[in-house]
DODRENSE-625137 format. One record per residue (C-alpha): residue number from 1; chain; x negated, z negated, y negated. Coordinates in pm, 1 decimal. Layout:
! DODRENSE-625137
REC, i, ch, px, pz, py
REC, NUM, A, X, Z, Y .
...
END
This chain:
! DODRENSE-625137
REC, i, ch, px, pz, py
REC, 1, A, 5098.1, 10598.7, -3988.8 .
REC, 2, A, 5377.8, 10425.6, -4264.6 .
REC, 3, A, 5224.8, 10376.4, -4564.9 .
REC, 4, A, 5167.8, 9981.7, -4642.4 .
REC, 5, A, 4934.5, 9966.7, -4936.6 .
REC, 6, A, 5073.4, 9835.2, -5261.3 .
REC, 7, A, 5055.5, 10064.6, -5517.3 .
REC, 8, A, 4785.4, 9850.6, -5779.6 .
REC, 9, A, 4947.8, 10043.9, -6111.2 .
REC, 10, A, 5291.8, 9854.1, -6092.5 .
REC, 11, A, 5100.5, 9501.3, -6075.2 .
REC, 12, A, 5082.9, 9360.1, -6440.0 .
REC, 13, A, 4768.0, 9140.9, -6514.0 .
REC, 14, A, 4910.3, 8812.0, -6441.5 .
REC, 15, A, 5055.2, 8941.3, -6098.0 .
REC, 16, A, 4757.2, 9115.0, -5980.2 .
REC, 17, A, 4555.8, 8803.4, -6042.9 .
REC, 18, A, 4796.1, 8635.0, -5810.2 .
REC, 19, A, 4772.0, 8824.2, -5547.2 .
REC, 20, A, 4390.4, 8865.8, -5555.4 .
REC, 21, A, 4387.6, 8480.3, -5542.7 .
REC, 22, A, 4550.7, 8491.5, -5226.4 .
REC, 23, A, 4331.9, 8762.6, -5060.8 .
REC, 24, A, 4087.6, 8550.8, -5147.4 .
REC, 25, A, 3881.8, 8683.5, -5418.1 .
REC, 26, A, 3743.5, 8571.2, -5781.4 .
REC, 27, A, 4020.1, 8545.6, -6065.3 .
REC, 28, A, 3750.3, 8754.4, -6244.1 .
REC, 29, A, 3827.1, 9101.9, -6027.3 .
REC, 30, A, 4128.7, 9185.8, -6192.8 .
REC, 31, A, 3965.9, 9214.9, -6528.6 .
REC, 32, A, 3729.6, 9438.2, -6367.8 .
REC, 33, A, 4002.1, 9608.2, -6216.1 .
REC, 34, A, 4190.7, 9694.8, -6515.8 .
REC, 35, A, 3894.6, 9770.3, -6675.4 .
REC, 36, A, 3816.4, 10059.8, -6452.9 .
REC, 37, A, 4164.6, 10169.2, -6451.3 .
REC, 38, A, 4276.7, 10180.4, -6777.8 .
REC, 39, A, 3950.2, 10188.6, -6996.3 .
REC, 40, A, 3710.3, 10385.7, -6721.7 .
REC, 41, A, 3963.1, 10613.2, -6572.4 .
REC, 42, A, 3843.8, 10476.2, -6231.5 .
REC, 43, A, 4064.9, 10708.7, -5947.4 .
REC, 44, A, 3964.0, 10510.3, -5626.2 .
REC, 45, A, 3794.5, 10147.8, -5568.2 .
REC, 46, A, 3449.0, 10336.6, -5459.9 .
REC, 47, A, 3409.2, 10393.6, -5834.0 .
REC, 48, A, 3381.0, 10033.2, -5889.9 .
REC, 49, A, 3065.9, 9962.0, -5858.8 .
REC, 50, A, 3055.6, 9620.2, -6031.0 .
REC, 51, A, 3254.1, 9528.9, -5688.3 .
REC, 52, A, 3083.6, 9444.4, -5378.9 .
REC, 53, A, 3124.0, 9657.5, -5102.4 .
REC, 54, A, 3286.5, 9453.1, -4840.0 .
REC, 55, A, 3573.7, 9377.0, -5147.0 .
REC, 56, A, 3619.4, 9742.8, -5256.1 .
REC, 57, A, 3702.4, 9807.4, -4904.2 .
REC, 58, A, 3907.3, 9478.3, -4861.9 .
REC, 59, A, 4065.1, 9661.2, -5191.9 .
REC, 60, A, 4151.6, 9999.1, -5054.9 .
REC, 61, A, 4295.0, 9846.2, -4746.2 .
REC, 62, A, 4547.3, 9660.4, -4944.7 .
REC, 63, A, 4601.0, 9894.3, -5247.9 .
REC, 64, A, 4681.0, 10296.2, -5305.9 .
REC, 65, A, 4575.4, 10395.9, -5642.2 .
REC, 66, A, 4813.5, 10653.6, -5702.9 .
REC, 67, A, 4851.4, 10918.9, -6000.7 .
REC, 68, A, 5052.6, 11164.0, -6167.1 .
REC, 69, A, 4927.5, 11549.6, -6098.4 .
REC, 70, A, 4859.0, 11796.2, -6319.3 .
REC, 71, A, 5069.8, 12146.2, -6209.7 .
REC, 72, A, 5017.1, 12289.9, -6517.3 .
REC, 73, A, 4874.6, 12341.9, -6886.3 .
REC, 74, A, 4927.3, 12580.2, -7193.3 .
REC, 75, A, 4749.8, 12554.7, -7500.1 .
REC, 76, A, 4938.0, 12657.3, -7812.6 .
REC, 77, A, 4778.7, 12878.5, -8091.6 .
REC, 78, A, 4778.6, 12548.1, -8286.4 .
REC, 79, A, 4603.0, 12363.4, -8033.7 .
REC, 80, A, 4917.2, 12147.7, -7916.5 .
REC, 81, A, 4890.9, 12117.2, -7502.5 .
REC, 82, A, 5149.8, 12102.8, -7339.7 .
REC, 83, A, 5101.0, 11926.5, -6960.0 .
REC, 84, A, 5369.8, 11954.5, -6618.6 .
REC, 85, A, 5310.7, 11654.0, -6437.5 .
REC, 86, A, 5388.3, 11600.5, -6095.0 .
REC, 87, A, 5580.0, 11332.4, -5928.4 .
REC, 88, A, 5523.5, 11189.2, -5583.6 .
REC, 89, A, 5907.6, 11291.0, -5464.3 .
REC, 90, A, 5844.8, 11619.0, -5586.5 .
REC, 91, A, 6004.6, 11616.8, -5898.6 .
REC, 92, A, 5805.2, 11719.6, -6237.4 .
REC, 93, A, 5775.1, 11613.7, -6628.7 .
REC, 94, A, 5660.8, 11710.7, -6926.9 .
REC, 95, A, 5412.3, 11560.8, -7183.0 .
REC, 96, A, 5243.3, 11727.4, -7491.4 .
REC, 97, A, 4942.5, 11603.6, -7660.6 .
REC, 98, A, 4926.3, 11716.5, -8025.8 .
REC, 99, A, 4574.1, 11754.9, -8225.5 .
REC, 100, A, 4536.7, 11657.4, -8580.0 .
REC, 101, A, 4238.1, 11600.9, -8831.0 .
REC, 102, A, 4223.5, 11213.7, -8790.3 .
REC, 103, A, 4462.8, 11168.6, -8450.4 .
REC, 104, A, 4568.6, 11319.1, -8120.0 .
REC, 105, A, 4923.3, 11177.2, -8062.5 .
REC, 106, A, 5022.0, 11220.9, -7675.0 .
REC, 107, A, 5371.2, 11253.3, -7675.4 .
REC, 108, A, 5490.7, 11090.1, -7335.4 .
REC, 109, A, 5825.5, 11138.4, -7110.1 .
REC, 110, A, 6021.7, 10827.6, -6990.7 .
REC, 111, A, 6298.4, 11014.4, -6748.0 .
REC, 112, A, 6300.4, 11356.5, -6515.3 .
REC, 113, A, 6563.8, 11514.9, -6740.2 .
REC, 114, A, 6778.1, 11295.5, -7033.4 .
REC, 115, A, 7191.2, 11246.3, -6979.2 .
REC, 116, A, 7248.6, 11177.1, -7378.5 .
REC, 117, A, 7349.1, 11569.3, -7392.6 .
REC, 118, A, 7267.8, 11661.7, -7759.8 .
REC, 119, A, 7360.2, 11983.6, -7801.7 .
REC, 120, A, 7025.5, 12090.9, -8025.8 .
REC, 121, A, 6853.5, 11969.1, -7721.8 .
REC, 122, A, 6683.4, 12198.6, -7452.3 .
REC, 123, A, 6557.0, 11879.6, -7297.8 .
REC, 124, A, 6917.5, 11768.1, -7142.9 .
REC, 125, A, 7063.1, 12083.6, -7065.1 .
REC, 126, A, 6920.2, 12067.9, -6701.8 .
REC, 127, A, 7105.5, 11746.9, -6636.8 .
REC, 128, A, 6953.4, 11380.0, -6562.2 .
REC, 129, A, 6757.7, 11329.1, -6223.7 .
REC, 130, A, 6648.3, 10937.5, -6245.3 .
REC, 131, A, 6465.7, 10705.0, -6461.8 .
REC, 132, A, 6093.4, 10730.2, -6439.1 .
REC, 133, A, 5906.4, 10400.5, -6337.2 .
REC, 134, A, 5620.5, 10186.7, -6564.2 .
REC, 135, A, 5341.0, 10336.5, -6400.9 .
REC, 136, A, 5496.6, 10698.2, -6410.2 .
REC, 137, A, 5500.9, 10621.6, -6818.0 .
REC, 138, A, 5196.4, 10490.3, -6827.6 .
REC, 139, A, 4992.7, 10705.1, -6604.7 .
REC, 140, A, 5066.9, 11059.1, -6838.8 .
REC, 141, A, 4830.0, 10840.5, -7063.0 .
REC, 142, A, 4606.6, 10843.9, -6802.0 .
REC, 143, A, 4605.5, 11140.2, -6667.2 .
REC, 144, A, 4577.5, 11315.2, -6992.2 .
REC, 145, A, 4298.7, 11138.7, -7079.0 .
REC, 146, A, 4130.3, 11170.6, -6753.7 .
REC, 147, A, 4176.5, 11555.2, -6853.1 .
REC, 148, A, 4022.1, 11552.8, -7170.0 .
REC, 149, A, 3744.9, 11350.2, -7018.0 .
REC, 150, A, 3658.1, 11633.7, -6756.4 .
REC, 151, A, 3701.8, 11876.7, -7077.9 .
REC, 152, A, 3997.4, 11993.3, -6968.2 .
REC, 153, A, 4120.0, 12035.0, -7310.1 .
REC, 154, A, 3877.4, 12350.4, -7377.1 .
REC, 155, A, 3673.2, 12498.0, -7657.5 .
REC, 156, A, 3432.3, 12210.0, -7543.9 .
REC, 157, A, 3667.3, 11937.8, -7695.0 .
REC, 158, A, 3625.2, 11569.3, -7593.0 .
REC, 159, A, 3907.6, 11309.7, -7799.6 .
REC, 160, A, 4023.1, 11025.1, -7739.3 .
REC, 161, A, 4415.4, 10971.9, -7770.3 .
REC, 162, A, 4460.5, 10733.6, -8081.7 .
REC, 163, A, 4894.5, 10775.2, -8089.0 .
REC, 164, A, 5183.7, 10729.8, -7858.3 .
REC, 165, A, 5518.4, 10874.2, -7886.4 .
REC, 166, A, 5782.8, 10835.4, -7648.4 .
REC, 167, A, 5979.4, 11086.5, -7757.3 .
REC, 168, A, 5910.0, 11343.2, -7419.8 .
REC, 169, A, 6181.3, 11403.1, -7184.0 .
REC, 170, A, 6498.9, 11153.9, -7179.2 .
REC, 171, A, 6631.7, 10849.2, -7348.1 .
REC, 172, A, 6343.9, 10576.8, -7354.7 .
REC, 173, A, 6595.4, 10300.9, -7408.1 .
REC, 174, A, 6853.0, 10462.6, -7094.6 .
REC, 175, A, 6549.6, 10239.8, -6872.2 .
REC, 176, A, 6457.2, 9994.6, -7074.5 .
REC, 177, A, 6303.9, 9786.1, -6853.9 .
REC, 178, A, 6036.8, 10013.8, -6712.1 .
REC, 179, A, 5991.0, 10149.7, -7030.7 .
REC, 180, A, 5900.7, 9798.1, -7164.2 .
REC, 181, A, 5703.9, 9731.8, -6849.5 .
REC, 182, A, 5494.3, 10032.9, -6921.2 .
REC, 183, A, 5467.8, 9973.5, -7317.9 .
REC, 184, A, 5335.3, 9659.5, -7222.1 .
REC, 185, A, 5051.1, 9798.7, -7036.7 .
REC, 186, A, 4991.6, 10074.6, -7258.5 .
REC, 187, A, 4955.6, 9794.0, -7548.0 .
REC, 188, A, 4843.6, 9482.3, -7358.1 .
REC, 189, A, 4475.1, 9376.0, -7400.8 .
REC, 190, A, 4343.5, 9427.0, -7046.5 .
REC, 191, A, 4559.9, 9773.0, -7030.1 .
REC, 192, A, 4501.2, 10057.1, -7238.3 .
REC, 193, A, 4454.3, 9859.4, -7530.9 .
REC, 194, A, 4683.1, 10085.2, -7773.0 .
REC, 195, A, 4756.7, 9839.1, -8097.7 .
REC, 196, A, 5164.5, 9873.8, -8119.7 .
REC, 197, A, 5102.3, 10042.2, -8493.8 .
REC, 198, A, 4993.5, 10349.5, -8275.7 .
REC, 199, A, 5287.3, 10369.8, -8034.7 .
REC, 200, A, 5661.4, 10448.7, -8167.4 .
REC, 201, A, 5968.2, 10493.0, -7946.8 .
REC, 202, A, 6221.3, 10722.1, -8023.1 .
REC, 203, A, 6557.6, 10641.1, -7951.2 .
REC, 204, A, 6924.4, 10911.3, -8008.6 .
REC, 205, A, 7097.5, 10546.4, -8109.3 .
REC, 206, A, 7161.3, 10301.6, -7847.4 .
REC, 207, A, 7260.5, 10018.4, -8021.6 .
REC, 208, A, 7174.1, 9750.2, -7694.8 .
REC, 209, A, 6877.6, 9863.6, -7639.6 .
REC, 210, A, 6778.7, 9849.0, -8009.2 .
REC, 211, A, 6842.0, 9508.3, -7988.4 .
REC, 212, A, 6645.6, 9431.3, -7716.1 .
REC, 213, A, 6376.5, 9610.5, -7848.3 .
REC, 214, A, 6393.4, 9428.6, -8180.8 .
REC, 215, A, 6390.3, 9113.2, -7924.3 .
REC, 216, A, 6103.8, 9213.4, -7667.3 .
REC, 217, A, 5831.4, 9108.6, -7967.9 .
REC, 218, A, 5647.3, 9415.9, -7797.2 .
REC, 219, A, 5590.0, 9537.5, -8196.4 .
REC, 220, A, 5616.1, 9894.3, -8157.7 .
REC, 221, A, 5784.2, 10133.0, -8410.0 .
REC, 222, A, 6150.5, 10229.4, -8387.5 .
REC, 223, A, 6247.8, 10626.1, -8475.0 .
REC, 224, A, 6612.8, 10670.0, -8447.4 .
REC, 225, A, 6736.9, 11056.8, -8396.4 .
REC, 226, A, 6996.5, 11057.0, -8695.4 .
REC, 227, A, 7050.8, 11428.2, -8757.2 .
REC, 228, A, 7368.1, 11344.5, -8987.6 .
REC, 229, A, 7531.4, 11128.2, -9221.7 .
REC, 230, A, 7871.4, 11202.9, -9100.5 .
REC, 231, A, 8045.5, 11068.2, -8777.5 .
REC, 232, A, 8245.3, 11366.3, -8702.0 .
REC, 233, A, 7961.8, 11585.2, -8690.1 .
REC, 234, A, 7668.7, 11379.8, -8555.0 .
REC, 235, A, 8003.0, 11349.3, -8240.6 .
REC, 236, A, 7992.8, 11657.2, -8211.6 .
REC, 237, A, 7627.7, 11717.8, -8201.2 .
REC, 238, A, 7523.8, 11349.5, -8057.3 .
REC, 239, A, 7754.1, 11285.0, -7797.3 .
REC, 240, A, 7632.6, 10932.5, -7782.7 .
REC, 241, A, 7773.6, 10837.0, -8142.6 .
REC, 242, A, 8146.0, 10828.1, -7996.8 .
REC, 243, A, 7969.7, 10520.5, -7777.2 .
REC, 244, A, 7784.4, 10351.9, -8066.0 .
REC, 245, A, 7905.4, 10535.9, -8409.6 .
REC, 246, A, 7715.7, 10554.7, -8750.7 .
REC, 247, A, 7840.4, 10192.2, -8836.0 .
REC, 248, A, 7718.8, 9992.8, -8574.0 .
REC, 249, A, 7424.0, 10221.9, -8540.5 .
REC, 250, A, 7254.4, 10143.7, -8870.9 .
REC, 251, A, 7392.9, 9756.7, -8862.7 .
REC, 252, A, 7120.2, 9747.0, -8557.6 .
REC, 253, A, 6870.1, 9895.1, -8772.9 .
REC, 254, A, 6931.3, 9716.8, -9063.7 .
REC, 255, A, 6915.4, 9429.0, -8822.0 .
REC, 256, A, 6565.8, 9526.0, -8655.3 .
REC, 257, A, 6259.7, 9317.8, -8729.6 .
REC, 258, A, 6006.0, 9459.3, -8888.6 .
REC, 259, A, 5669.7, 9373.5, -9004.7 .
REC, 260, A, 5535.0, 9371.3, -9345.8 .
REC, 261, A, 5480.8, 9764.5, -9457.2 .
REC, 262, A, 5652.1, 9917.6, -9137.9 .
REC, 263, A, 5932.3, 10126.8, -9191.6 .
REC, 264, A, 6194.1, 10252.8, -8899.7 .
REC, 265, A, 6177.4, 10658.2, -8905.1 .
REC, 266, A, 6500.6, 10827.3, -8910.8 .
REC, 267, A, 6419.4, 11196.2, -8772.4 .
REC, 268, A, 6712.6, 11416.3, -8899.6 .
REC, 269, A, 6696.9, 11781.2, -8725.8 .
REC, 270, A, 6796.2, 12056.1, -9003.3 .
REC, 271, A, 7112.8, 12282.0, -8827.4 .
REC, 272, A, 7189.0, 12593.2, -9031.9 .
REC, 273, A, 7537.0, 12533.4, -9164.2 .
REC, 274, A, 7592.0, 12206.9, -8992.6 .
REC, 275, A, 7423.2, 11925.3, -9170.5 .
REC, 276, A, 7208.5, 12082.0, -9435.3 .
REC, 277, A, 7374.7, 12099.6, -9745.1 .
REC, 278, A, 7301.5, 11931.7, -10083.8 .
REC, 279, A, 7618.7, 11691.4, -10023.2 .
REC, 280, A, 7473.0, 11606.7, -9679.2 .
REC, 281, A, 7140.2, 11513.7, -9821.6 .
REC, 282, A, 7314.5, 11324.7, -10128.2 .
REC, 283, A, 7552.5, 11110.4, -9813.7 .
REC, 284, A, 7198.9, 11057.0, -9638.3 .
REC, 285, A, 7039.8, 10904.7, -9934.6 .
REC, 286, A, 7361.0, 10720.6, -9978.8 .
REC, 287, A, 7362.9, 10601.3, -9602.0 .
REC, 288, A, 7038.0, 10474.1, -9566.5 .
REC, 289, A, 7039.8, 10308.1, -9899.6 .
REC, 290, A, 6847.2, 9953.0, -9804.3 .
REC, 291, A, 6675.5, 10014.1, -9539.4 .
REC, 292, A, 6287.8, 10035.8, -9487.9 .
REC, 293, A, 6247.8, 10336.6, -9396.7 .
REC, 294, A, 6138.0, 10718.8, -9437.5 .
REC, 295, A, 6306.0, 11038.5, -9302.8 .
REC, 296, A, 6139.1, 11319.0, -9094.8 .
REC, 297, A, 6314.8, 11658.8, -9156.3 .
REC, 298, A, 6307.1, 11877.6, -8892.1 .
REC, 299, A, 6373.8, 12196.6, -8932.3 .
REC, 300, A, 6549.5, 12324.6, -8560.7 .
REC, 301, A, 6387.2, 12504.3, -8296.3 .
REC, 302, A, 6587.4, 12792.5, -8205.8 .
REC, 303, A, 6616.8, 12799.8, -7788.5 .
REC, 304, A, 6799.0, 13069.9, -7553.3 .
REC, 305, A, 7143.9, 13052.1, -7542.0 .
REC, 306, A, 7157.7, 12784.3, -7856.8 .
REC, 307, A, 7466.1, 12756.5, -8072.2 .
REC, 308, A, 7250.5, 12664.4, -8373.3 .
REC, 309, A, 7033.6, 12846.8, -8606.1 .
REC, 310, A, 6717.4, 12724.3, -8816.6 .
REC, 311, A, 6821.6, 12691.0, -9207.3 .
REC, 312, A, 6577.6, 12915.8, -9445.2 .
REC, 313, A, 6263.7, 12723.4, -9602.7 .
REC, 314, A, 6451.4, 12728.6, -9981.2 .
REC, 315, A, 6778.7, 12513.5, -9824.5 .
REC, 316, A, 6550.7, 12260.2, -9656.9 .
REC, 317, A, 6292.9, 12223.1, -9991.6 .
REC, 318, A, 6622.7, 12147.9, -10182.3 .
REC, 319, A, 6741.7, 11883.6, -9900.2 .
REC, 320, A, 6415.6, 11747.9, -9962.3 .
REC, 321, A, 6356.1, 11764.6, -10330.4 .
REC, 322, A, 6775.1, 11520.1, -10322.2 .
REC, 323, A, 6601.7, 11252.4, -10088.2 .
REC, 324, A, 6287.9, 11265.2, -10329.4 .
REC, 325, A, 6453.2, 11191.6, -10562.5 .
REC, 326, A, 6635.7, 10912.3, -10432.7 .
REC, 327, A, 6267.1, 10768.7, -10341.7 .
REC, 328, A, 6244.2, 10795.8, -9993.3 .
REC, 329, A, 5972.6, 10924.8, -9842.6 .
REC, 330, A, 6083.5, 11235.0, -9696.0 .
REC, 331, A, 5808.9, 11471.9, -9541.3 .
REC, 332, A, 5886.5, 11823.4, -9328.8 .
REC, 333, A, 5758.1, 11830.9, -9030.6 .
REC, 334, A, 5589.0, 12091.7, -8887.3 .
REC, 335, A, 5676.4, 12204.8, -8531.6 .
REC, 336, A, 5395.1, 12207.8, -8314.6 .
REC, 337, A, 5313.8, 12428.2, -8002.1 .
REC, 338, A, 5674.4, 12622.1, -8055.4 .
REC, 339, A, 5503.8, 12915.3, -7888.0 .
REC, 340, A, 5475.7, 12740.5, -7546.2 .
REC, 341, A, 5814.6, 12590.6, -7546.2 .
REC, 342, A, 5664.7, 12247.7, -7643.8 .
REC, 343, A, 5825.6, 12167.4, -8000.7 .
REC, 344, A, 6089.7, 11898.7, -8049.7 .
REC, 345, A, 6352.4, 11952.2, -7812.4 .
REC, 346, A, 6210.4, 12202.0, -7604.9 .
REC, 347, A, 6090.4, 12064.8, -7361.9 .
REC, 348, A, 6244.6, 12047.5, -6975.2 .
REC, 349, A, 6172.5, 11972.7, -6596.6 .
REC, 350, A, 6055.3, 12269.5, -6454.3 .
REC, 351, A, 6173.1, 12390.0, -6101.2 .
REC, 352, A, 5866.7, 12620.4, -5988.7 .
REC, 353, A, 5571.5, 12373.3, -5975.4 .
REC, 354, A, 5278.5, 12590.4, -6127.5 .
REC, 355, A, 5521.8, 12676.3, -6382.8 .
END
């Protein structure tokens, strides 16, 4: 038998109101709905138990209520998880949810693979398959929370996510419109609830789609992977900057809308010999020299068969100490869960489901 059920995660709130209305039922269902689906973790319309049972089964006759599945986990020495979805064509991602004292930041995937080809990257070295769709993004927060529910986290661990980073697998503004679509849920009222100081999208610099972000009013925060102040060699590292170079890069930042105390994070990954000297910190203070924002330095995470090396901790305290003391706010940051291939940049699709 073809499959004709509507899949209930790509409806947004308005739409699945609508279409309730003309099966027939109360405008109030699809606040119950959402509430068991994003806030209850509901998997199938039997769970709803607020619902009659002649409308639940109306429901499941109409609507599938699909989900990602979980192939795989590893757990890091420093607690960082690292989780292989699978896809309903077959095709698997990657999320990694990261413990800290007051937060557990999920950090979420918006395409199977990336095509932006930074060569620091693991991530893109297995090519681009396709964009992922809204309820692909929004179901790895979910799932993962589903997981941690059922104490799938271990060590008898129960935590709710509090952050969002879309900074997984791929270029989140390459499909902006399902990303949007998804961010939407993840911060709309009826949805998952996330306030938009929680979730930040990570972009390597596509000028467009900053814009549009800047424009959607969807009040995220914007991270833009800078990892030089030079043109020549963030082209050769960032093959994107020969599309949208340094110039018009930081115009769109300088140009993006931001609210009172936010700041746009410029994430600048430390390559041995390559962008980590004391004139390339002095040009970086230089470069960003107006603009709200801090820096993350990064120092790299060395990968097989990598052309770059990770600079010693006494070059990237100096690089630090030069943007100090141009007052930005300039922390290191740690890598997390490097020993299960789940630090920045590591990750990739998998072929082997099970891993």
């Amino acid at each position: 038998m073809v499959e004709t059920r509507q899949n209930i995660k790509t409806f947004t709130f308005a739409d699945l109101s609508a279409e309730l209305k003309a099966m027939g039922l109360k405008k109030y269902r699809a606040r119950q709905i959402f509430d068991w689906l994003y806030r209850k973790l509901a998997g199938s319309f039997d769970e709803m138990t607020n619902i009659s049972k002649d409308e639940r089964a109306l429901l499941a006759n109409h609507f599938a209520i699909p989900s990602l599945t979980v192939l795989y986990t590893d757990v890091s020495a420093d607690g960082t998880m690292k989780f292989l979805f699978g896809l309903e064509d077959g095709h698997t991602i990657e999320s990694v949810l990261i413990p800290d004292k007051d937060r557990l930041t999920l950090c979420i995937s918006s395409q199977v693979g990336c095509s932006q080809g930074c060569r620091f990257c693991l991530t893109g070295s297995g090519g681009f398959e396709r964009n992922l769709k809204a309820w692909e993004i929004a179901d790895q927060v979910l799932t993962a929370e589903k997981y941690l529910e059922t104490g799938g986290y271990g060590r008898g661990i129960k935590r709710r996510i509090t952050n969002i980073v879309l900074m997984g697998m791929g270029e989140p503004l390459a499909n902006f419109d399902e990303v949007a679509a998804a961010l939407r849920l993840i911060t709309v009222e009826h949805g998952l609830g996330f306030s938009g100081r929680r979730v930040t999208l990570s972009t390597a610099g596509l000028v467009p789609g900053i814009d549009r972000l800047g424009k959607s009013r969807l009040g995220i925060n914007l991270a833009v992977s800078l990892n030089s102040a030079a043109d020549e060699v963030r082209s050769r590292i960032m093959p994107i900057n020969r599309r949208y170079p340094m110039k018009e890069l930081l115009s769109a930042c300088r140009r993006y809308p931001l609210k009172p105390r936010q700041r746009i994070t410029f994430e600048y990954v430390m390559l041995k010999g390559v962008n980590d000297s004391e004139q390339d910190a002095h040009r970086l203070a230089r470069l960003l020299k107006g603009i709200r924002c801090k820096i993350n330095l990064i120092p790299f995470n060395p990968f097989p068969g990598s052309a770059f090396e990770r600079p010693d901790e006494d070059t990237v305290a100096r690089f630090q100490k030069i943007l100090l003391g141009h007052h930005y706010t300039a922390p290191i940051r740690e890598s997390r869960g490097r020993d299960i291939s789940a630090a920045c940049g590591q990750l990739r699709e998998r072929t082997t489901r099970g891993g």
